[in-house]
C-alpha positions, 0 to 999 in steps of 0.5 A: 801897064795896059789899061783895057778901055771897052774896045780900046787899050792904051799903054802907061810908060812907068817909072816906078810901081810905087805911083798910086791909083790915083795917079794912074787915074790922072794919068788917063783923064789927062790923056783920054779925057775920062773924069778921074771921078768917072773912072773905076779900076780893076786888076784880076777882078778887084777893084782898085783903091785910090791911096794904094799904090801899084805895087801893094795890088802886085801890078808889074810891067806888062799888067792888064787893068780894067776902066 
């Protein structure tokens, strides 16, 4: 996946899309240093929840999330 940073992107390798919200927030805290609770997320104008995994927003291979 792609997450969109202001100006920046970065790209996620995942192994499964059954990793959760949360972990995609760790994930980007441990690699830009952005707070996990400074940290909002969004995909096609919804915001994302935490517990739900990737696959309940239909997040796919190549998707774009929002920071």
């Amino acid at each position: 996946i792609i997450i969109k940073i202001l100006s920046k992107s970065i790209k996620l390798s995942l192994e499964t899309l059954q990793l959760t919200v949360s972990y995609i927030k760790f994930k980007i805290q441990d690699e830009e240093n952005i707070p996990m609770e400074n940290q909002k997320l969004s995909f096609n104008g919804e915001t994302l929840e935490n517990y739900k995994t990737l696959a309940d927003y239909d997040i796919k291979d190549g998707s774009i999330l929002h920071l």
